[in-house]
C-alpha positions, 0 to 999 in steps of 0.5 A: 495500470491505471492510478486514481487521485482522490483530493480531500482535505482530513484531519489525521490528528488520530492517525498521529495519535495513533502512531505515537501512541502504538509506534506505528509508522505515520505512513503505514497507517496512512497506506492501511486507510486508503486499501481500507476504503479500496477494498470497500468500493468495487471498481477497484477490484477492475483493472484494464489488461490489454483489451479486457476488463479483469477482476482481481480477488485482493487489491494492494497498496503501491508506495515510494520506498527510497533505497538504501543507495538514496534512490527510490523504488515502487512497493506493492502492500497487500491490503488487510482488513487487520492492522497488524497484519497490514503493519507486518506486511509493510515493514517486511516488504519496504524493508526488503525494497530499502535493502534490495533497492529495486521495486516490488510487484505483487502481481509478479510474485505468489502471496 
Protein backbone atom coordinates (compact mmCIF):
# COMPACT_ATOMS: atom_id res chain seq x y z
CA UNK A 1 0.00 0.00 0.00
CA UNK A 2 1.57 3.10 -0.82
CA UNK A 3 1.40 6.25 1.70
CA UNK A 4 1.94 9.74 0.34
CA UNK A 5 3.43 12.58 2.88
CA UNK A 6 2.11 15.81 1.92
CA UNK A 7 4.24 18.94 4.11
CA UNK A 8 2.39 22.45 4.38
CA UNK A 9 2.10 24.61 7.09
CA UNK A 10 -2.21 25.58 7.64
CA UNK A 11 -4.03 27.39 10.10
CA UNK A 12 -6.51 25.15 11.55
CA UNK A 13 -7.70 27.87 13.71
CA UNK A 14 -11.38 27.07 12.10
CA UNK A 15 -11.23 23.60 12.51
CA UNK A 16 -10.51 24.31 16.40
CA UNK A 17 -13.45 26.61 16.42
CA UNK A 18 -15.28 24.35 14.79
CA UNK A 19 -14.59 21.48 17.11
CA UNK A 20 -15.76 23.51 20.30
CA UNK A 21 -18.12 25.14 18.69
CA UNK A 22 -20.14 21.45 17.41
CA UNK A 23 -18.01 19.02 20.03
CA UNK A 24 -16.61 17.65 17.15
CA UNK A 25 -13.20 15.79 17.82
CA UNK A 26 -10.16 17.79 16.67
CA UNK A 27 -8.88 14.93 14.86
CA UNK A 28 -12.00 13.82 13.32
CA UNK A 29 -12.20 17.02 11.40
CA UNK A 30 -8.82 16.83 10.56
CA UNK A 31 -8.84 13.06 8.86
CA UNK A 32 -12.53 14.46 6.83
CA UNK A 33 -10.22 17.48 5.48
CA UNK A 34 -7.60 15.23 4.02
CA UNK A 35 -10.44 12.37 2.39
CA UNK A 36 -12.11 15.87 1.30
CA UNK A 37 -9.07 16.80 -0.79
CA UNK A 38 -8.23 12.70 -1.51
CA UNK A 39 -11.26 12.40 -3.15
CA UNK A 40 -10.80 15.38 -5.07
CA UNK A 41 -7.67 14.20 -7.06
CA UNK A 42 -7.87 11.10 -9.07
CA UNK A 43 -4.70 9.38 -8.49
CA UNK A 44 -5.83 8.60 -5.25
CA UNK A 45 -8.71 6.40 -6.66
CA UNK A 46 -5.01 4.27 -8.21
CA UNK A 47 -3.33 1.85 -6.17
CA UNK A 48 -0.54 -0.83 -7.29
CA UNK A 49 -1.86 -4.49 -6.63
CA UNK A 50 0.76 -6.71 -7.16
CA UNK A 51 1.79 -6.10 -10.86
CA UNK A 52 -1.25 -4.13 -11.80
CA UNK A 53 -2.77 -0.77 -11.59
CA UNK A 54 -6.21 -0.92 -9.75
CA UNK A 55 -9.05 1.66 -9.72
CA UNK A 56 -10.87 1.99 -6.51
CA UNK A 57 -14.74 3.29 -6.52
CA UNK A 58 -14.38 5.00 -2.59
CA UNK A 59 -11.32 5.82 -0.83
CA UNK A 60 -10.87 5.90 3.11
CA UNK A 61 -8.84 7.60 5.62
CA UNK A 62 -6.14 5.40 7.73
CA UNK A 63 -5.58 6.56 11.41
CA UNK A 64 -3.75 5.44 14.61
CA UNK A 65 -6.49 4.42 17.36
CA UNK A 66 -4.62 3.46 20.45
CA UNK A 67 -6.34 0.39 22.48
CA UNK A 68 -7.99 0.02 25.24
CA UNK A 69 -4.70 -2.12 26.44
CA UNK A 70 -2.70 1.23 25.84
CA UNK A 71 -1.16 -0.20 22.68
CA UNK A 72 -2.00 1.09 19.36
CA UNK A 73 -3.82 -0.04 16.01
CA UNK A 74 -4.45 0.98 12.34
CA UNK A 75 -8.11 2.23 11.35
CA UNK A 76 -9.73 2.49 8.13
CA UNK A 77 -12.52 5.64 7.75
CA UNK A 78 -14.56 5.66 4.54
CA UNK A 79 -14.32 9.32 3.17
CA UNK A 80 -17.83 11.08 2.99
CA UNK A 81 -18.38 14.41 1.25
CA UNK A 82 -21.06 14.73 4.28
CA UNK A 83 -19.68 15.47 8.07
CA UNK A 84 -22.07 13.82 9.95
CA UNK A 85 -22.01 11.02 8.30
CA UNK A 86 -18.14 11.17 8.13
CA UNK A 87 -18.16 11.96 12.18
CA UNK A 88 -20.54 8.87 12.51
CA UNK A 89 -18.52 6.48 10.85
CA UNK A 90 -15.40 7.59 12.90
CA UNK A 91 -16.74 7.41 16.28
CA UNK A 92 -18.26 3.91 15.32
CA UNK A 93 -15.09 2.55 13.72
CA UNK A 94 -12.19 4.04 16.28
CA UNK A 95 -14.63 3.07 19.03
CA UNK A 96 -14.54 -0.67 18.11
CA UNK A 97 -10.47 -0.53 17.31
CA UNK A 98 -10.23 1.04 20.88
CA UNK A 99 -12.63 -1.72 22.46
CA UNK A 100 -11.55 -4.80 20.07
CA UNK A 101 -7.87 -3.57 20.30
CA UNK A 102 -6.86 -4.78 16.96
CA UNK A 103 -6.69 -2.94 13.17
CA UNK A 104 -9.67 -2.08 10.77
CA UNK A 105 -9.43 -2.71 7.14
CA UNK A 106 -12.05 -1.58 4.99
CA UNK A 107 -10.54 -3.51 2.02
CA UNK A 108 -11.06 -6.65 3.99
CA UNK A 109 -14.77 -5.87 5.13
CA UNK A 110 -18.16 -5.28 3.16
CA UNK A 111 -19.19 -1.23 3.34
Amino acid sequence: MPMVTLMKTLDVSPLVRLSRKRGYKFHMLLCWCIGKAAARTEDFYLLPVGDKLMQYDKLAVNTVVTTGDGGIATCDIPVSSELEQFNRDYMKLTGQVHEIGESLELARTIW
